[in-house]
C-alpha positions as CSV (number, residue, x, y, z in Angstrom):
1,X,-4.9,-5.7,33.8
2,X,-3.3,-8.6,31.9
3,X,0.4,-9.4,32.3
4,X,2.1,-8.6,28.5
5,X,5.4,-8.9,29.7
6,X,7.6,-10.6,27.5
7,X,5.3,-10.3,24.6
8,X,7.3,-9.2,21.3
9,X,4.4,-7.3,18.2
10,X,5.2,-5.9,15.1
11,X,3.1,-3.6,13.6
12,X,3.9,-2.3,10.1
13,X,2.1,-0.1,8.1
14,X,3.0,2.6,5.8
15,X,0.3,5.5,6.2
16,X,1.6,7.5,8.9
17,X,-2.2,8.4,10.5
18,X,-3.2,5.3,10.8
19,X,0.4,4.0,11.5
20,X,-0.2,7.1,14.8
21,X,-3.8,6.0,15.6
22,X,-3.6,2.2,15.6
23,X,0.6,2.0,17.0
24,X,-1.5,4.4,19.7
25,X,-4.2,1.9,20.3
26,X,-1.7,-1.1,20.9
27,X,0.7,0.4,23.2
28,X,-2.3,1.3,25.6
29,X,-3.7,-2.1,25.2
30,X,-0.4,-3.9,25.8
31,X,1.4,-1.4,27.9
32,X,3.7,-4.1,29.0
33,X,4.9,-5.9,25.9
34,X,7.4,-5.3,23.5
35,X,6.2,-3.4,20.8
36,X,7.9,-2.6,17.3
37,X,6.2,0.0,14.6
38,X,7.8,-0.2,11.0
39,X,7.3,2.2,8.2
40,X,6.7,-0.5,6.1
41,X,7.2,-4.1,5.2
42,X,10.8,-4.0,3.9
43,X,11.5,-2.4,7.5
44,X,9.6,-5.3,9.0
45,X,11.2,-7.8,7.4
46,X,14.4,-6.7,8.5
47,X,13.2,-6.7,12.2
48,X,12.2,-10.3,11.4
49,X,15.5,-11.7,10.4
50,X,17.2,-10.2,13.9
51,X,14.4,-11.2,16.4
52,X,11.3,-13.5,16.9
53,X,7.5,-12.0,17.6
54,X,4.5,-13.4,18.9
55,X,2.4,-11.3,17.3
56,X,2.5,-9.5,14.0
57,X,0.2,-6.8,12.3
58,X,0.6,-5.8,9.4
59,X,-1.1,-3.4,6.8
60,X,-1.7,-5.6,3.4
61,X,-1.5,-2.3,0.5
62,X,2.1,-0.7,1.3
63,X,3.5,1.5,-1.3
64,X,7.1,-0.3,-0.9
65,X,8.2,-2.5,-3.9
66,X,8.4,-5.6,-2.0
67,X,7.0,-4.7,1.1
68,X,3.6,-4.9,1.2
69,X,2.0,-7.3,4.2
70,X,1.7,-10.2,1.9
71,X,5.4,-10.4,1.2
72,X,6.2,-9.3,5.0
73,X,4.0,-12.6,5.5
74,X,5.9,-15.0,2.9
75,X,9.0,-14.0,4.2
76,X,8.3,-14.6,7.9
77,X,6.7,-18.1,7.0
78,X,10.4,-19.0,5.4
79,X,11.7,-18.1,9.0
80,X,9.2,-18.8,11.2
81,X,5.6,-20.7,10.7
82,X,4.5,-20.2,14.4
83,X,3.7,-16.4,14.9
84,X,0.5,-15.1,14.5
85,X,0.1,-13.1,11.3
86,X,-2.8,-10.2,11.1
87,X,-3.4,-8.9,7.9
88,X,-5.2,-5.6,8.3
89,X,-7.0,-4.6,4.8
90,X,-9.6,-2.9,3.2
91,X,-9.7,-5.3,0.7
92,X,-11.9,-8.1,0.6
93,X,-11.8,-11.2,2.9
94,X,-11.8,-13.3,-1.1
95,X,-9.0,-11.7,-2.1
96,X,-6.7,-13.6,0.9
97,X,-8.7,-17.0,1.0
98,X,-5.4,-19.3,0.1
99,X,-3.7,-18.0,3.2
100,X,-6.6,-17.8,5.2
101,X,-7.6,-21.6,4.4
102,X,-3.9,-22.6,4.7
103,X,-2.6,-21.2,7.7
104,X,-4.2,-21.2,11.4
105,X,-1.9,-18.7,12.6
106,X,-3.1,-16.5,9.7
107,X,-6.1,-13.7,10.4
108,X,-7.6,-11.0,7.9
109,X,-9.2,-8.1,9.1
110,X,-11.5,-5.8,7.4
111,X,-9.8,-1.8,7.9
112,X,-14.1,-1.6,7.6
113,X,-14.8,-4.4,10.0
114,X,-14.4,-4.5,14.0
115,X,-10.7,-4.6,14.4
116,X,-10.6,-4.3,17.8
117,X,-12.9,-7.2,18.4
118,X,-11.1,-9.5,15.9
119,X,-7.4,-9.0,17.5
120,X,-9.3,-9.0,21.2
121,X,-10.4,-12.9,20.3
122,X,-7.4,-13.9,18.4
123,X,-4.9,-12.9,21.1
124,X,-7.4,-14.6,23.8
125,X,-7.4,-17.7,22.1
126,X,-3.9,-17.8,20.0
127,X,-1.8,-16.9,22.9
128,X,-4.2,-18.2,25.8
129,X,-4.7,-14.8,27.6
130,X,-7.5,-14.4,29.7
131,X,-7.9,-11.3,29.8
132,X,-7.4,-8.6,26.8
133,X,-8.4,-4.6,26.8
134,X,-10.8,-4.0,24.8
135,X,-9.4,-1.7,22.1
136,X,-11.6,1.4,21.2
């Protein structure tokens, strides 16, 4: 099993089953890092401003004014242009091309598409694991 230790992730999202089965799914796959689940992006932005994390997720449609996951994303890039950003949508891919083209620590993934996969290879390469459970 990989080493996470030391490993800071955010995870916001604002519907509370998915927010359950996917928080669920990362603290078994990274049972050693530091994990942080937000309610929404207004509470993620907070958790921004008084720490730094290597990884964030973050749902893109959040009822919040303010706090959906591209604000969560503008925000962090006035702090911090290094952590990896995961936009999880199910939107299109077209609809997030500008940030997508922009920025290399930026990744959209389809709520319809293989999230598992996508965050698996994006972790491997992004923050040179060797190793990562596969998420089912």
């Amino acid at each position: 099993m990989e080493d996470f230790r030391g490993l800071n992730i955010l995870y916001c999202e604002d519907d509370f089953e998915i927010r359950e089965t996917i928080s669920s799914i990362i603290l078994h796959s990274f049972q050693d890092a530091n994990i942080t689940i937000c309610p929404n992006g207004i509470e993620g932005v907070k958790k921004i401003q008084q720490q730094t994390f290597d990884l964030i997720i973050s749902d893109f449609d959040m009822k919040t004014e303010n706090g959906d996951g591209i604000s969560l994303y503008k925000k962090l890039r006035r702090i911090n242009t290094e952590t990896l950003f995961v936009l999880f949508s199910g939107h299109s891919e077209g609809l997030f091309k500008e940030y997508i083209e922009a920025d290399d620590n930026f990744l959209f993934l389809s709520k319809s598409g293989s999230f598992s996969n996508a965050i698996e290879n994006h972790i491997k390469t992004n923050l040179k694991c060797s190793e990562v459970i596969t998420i089912v």
